[in-house]
Backbone as CSV, one residue per row, in Angstrom:
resi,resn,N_x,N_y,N_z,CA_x,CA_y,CA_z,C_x,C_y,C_z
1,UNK,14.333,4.491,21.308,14.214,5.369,20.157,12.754,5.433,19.731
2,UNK,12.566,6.644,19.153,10.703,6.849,19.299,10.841,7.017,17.732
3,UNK,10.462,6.370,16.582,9.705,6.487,15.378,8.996,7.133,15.061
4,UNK,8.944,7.358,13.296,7.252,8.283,12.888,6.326,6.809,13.344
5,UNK,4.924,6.876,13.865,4.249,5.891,13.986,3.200,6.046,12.995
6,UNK,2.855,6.794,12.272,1.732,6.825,11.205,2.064,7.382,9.796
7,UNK,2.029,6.963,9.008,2.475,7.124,7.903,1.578,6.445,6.463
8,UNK,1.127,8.291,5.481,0.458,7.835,4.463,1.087,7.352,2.817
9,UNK,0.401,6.478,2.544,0.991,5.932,1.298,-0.283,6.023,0.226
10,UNK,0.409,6.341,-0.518,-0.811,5.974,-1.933,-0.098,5.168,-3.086
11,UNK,-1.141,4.479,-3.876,-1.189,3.513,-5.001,-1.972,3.744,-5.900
12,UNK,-1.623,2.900,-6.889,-2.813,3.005,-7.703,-2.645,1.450,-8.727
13,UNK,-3.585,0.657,-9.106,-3.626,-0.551,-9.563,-4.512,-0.366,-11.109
14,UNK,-4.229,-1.227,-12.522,-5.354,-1.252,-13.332,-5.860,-2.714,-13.375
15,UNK,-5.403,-3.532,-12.206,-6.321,-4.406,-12.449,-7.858,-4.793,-11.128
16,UNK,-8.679,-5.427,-11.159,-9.428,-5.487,-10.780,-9.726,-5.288,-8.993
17,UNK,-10.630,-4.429,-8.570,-10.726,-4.206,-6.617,-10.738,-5.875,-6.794
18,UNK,-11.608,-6.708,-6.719,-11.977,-7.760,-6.722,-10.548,-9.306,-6.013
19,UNK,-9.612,-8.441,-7.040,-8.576,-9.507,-6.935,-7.407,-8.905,-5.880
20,UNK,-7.221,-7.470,-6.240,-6.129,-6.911,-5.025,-6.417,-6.598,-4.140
21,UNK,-7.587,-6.719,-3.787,-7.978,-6.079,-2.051,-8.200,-8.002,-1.010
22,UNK,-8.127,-8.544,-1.825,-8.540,-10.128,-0.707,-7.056,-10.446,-0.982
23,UNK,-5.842,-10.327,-2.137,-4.359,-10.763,-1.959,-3.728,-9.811,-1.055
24,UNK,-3.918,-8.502,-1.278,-3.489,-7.376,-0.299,-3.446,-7.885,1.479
25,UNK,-5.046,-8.292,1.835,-5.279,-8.196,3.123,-5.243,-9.642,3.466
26,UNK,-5.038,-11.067,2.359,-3.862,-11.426,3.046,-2.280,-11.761,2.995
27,UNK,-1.892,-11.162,2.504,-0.397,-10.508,2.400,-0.119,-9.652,3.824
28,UNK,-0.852,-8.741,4.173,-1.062,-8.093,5.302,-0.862,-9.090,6.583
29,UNK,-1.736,-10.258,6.369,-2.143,-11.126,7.670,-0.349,-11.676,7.660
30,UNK,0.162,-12.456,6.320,0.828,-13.196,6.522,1.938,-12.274,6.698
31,UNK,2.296,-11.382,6.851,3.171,-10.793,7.908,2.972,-9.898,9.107
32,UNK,1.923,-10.539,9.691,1.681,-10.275,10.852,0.944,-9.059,11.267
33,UNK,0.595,-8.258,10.174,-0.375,-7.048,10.393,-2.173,-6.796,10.539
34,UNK,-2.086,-5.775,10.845,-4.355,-6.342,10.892,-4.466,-4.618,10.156
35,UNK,-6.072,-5.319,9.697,-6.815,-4.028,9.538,-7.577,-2.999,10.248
36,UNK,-7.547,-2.040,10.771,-8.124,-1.165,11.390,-9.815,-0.642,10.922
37,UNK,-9.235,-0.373,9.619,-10.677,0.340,9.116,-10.523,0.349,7.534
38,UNK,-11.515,-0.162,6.664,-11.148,0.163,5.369,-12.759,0.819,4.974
39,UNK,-12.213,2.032,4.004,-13.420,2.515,3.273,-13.917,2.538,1.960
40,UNK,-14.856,2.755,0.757,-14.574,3.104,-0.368,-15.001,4.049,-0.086
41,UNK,-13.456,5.135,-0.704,-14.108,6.726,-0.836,-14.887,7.265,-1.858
42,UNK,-14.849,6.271,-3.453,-15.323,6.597,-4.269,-15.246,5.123,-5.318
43,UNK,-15.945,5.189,-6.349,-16.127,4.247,-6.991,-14.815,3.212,-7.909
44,UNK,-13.472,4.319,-7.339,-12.345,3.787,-8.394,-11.194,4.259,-6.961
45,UNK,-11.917,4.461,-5.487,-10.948,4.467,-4.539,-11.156,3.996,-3.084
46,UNK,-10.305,2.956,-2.745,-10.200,2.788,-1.479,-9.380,2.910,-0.205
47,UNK,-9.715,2.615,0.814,-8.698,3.450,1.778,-8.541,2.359,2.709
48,UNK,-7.227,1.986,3.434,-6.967,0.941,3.985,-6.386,1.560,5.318
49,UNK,-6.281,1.237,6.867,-5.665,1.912,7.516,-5.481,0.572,8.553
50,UNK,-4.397,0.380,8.273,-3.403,-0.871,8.557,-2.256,-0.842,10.046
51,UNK,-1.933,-1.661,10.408,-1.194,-1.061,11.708,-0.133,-2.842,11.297
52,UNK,1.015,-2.232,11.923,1.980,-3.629,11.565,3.420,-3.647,12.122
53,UNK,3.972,-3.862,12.902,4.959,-3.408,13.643,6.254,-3.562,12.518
54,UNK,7.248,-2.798,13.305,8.200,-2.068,12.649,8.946,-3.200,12.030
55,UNK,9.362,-4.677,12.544,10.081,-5.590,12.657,9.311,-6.122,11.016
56,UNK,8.569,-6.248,10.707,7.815,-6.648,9.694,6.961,-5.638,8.324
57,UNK,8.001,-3.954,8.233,7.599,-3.466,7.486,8.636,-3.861,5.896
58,UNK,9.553,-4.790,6.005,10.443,-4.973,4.292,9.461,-6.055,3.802
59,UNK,8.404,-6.883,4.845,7.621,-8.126,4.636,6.354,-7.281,3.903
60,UNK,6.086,-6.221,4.372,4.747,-5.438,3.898,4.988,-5.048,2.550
61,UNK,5.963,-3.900,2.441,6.492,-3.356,1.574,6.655,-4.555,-0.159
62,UNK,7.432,-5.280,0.663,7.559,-6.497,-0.847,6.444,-7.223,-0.960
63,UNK,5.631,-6.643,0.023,3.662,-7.653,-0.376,3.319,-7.072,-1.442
64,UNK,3.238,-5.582,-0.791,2.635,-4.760,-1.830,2.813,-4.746,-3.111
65,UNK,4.620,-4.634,-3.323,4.559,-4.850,-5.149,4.509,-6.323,-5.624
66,UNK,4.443,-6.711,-4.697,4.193,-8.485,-5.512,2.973,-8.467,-5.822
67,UNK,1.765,-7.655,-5.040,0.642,-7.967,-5.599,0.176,-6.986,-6.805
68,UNK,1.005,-5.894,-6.854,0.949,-5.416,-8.011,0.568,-3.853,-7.782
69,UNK,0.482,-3.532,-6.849,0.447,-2.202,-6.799,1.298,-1.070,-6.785
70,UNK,0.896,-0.588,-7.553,2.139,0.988,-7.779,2.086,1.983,-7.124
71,UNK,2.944,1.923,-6.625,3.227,3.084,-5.575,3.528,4.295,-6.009
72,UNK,3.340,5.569,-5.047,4.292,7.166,-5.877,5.882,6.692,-5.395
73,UNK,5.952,8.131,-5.759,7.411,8.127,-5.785,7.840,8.375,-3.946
74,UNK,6.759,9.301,-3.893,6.903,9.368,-1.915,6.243,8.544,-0.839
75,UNK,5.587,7.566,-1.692,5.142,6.197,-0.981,6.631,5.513,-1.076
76,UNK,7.110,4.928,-1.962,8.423,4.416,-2.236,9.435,5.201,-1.474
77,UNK,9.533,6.201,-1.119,10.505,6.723,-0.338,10.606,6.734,1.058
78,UNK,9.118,7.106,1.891,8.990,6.827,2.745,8.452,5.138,3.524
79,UNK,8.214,4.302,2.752,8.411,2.737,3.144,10.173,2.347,3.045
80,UNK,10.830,2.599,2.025,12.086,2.673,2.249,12.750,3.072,3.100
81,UNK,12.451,4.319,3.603,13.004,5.026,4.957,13.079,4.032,6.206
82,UNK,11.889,3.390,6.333,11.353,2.742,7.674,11.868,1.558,7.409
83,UNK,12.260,1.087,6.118,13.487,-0.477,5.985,14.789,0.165,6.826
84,UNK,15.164,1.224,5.940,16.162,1.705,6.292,16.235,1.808,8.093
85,UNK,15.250,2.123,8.625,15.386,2.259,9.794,15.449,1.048,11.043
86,UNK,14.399,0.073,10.079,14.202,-1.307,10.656,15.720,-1.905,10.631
87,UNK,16.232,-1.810,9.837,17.787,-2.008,9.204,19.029,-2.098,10.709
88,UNK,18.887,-0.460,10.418,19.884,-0.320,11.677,19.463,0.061,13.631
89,UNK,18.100,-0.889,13.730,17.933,-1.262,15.136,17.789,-2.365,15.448
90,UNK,18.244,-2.582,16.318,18.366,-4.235,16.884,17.627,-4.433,18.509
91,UNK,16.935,-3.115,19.179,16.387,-3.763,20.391,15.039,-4.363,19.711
92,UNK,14.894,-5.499,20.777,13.359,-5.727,20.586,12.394,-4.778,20.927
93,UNK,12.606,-4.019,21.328,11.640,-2.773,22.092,11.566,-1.937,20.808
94,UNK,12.412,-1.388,20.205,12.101,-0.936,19.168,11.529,-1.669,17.591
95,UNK,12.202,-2.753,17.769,11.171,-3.401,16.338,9.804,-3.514,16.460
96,UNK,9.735,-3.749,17.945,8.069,-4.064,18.353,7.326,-3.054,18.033
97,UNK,7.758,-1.811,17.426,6.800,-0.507,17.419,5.789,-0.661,16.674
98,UNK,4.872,-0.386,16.511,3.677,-0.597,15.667,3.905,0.732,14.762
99,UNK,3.629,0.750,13.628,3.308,1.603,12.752,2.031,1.678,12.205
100,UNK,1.409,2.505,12.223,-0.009,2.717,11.460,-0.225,3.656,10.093
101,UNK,-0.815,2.704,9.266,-0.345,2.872,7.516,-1.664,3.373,7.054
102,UNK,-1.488,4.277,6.285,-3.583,4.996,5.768,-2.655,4.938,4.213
103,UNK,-3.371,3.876,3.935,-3.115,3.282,2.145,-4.039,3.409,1.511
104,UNK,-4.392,4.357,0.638,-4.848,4.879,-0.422,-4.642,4.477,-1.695
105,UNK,-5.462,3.361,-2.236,-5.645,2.765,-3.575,-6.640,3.171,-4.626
106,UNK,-6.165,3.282,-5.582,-6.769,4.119,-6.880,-6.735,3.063,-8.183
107,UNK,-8.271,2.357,-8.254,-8.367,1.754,-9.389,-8.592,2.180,-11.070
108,UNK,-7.546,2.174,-11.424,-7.619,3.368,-12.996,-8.139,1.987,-13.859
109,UNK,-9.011,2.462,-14.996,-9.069,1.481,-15.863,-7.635,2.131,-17.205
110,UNK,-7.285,0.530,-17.711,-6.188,0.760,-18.505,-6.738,1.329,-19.889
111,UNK,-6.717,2.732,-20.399,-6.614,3.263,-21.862,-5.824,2.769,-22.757
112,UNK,-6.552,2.025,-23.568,-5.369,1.866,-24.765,-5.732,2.757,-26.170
113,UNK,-4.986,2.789,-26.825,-4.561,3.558,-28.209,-6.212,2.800,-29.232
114,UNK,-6.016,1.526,-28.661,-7.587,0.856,-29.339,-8.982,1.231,-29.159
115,UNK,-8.474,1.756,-27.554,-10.065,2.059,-26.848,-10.355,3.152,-27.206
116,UNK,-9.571,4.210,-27.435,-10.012,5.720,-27.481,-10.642,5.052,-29.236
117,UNK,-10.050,4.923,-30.251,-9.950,4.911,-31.245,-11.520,4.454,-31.349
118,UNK,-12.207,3.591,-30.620,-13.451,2.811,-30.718,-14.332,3.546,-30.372
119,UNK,-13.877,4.279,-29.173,-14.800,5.447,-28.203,-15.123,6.707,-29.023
120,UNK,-14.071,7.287,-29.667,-14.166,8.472,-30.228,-13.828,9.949,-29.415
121,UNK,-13.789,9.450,-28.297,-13.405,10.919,-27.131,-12.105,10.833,-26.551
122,UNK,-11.657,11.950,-26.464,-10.357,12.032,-25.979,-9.839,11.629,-24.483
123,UNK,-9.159,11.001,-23.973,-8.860,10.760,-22.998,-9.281,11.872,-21.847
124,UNK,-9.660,11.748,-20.577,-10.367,13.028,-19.864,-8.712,13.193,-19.448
């Protein structure tokens, strides 16, 4: 059986690059995945492009929100899919598939009701 093999996800975190990008990548290691290529595209975004076979994507998936990142709604749907799929195959030939992941993280700083109030400008 032949799989999607590449598949994009996006996130977005308000707490620090500093702390979720070294728990992320190794969360990554400790289920058996590597990094390909990571970039910053911009000062509040980075880009991860991950590869991790099929047998070990419910291990990825529950990394991710343990370390705290929020997913969309079609990141969450399509990592679900590929449980779902990991689910109901049992050759080794097929768990072994590698999947390759382009994860898109978006560091927002958190607005509060205090900060605007101090700032004076409206939320952009």
């Amino acid at each position: 059986m032949i799989l999607m093999t590449s598949l994009e996800i996006q996130s977005f975190s308000y707490d620090e690059r500093s702390g979720v990008l070294p728990g992320l990548i190794a969360s990554l290691a400790d289920c058996g995945g590597w990094v390909l290529d990571r970039r910053t595209l911009s000062t509040s975004m980075t880009e991860l492009k991950i590869e991790v076979q099929l047998r070990s994507i419910l291990d990825l998936y529950s990394s991710i929100v343990a370390i705290g990142l929020e997913l969309t709604r079609s990141s969450h749907i399509a990592l679900t899919d590929l449980c779902t799929c990991r689910r109901n195959l049992t050759s080794l030939t097929d768990l072994g598939q590698v999947i390759t992941i382009r994860m898109e993280i978006s560091f927002l700083e958190e607005v509060t009701l205090h900060s605007l109030l101090n700032s004076g400008s409206p939320p952009a």
